[in-house]
C-alpha positions as CSV (number, residue, x, y, z in Angstrom):
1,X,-79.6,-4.8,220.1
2,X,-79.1,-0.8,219.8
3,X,-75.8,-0.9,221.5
4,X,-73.8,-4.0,219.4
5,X,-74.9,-1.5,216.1
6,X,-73.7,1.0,218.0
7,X,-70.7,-0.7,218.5
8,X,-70.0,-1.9,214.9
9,X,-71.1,1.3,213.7
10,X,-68.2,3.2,216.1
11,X,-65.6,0.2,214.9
12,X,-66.2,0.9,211.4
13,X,-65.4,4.4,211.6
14,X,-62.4,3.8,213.5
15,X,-61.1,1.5,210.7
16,X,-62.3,3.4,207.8
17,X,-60.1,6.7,209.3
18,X,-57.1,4.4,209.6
19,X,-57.9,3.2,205.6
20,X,-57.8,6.8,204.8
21,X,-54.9,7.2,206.5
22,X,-53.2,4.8,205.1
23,X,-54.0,5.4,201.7
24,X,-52.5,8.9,201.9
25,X,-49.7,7.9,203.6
26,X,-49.3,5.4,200.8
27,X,-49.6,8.0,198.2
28,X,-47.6,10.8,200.2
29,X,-44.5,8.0,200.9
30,X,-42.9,8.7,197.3
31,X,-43.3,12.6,197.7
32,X,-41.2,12.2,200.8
33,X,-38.5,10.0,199.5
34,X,-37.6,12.4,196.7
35,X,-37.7,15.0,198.9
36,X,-35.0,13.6,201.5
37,X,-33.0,12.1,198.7
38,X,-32.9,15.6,197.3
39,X,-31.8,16.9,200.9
40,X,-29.5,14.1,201.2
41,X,-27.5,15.2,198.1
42,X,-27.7,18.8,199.0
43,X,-25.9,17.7,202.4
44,X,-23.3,15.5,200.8
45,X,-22.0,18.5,198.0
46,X,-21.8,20.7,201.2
47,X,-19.9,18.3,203.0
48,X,-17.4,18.0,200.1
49,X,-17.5,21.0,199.0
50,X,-17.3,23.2,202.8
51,X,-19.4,25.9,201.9
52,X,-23.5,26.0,202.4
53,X,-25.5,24.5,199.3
54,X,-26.8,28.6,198.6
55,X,-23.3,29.5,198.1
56,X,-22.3,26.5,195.7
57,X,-25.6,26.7,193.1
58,X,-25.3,30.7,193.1
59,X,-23.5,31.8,190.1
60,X,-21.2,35.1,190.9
61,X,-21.3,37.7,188.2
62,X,-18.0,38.2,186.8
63,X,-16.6,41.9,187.9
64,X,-16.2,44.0,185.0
């Protein structure tokens, strides 16, 4: 009888990691949208723009 609770002890641990997992995953899917739409953009002004995105939000300072 030790070894089935044994068992459905180890199988319950299993699927409670993958729940965790899951749930962050879940909550960590947003972060990672908004992060590759921002990248996205950042790729697109460089591709019409030909320079690298550090060059085109850098403001020069006017020579005086």
């Amino acid at each position: 009888m030790t070894t089935n609770s044994d068992t459905v002890k180890n199988t319950l641990d299993i699927v409670s990691v993958f729940a965790t997992v899951g749930s962050f995953l879940e909550m960590f899917t947003p972060v990672f949208g908004l992060i590759g739409a921002v990248w996205t953009v950042m790729r697109i002004a460089e591709m019409i723009a030909g320079k690298p995105f550090s060059e085109l939000i850098r403001r020069k300072k006017d020579a005086e």
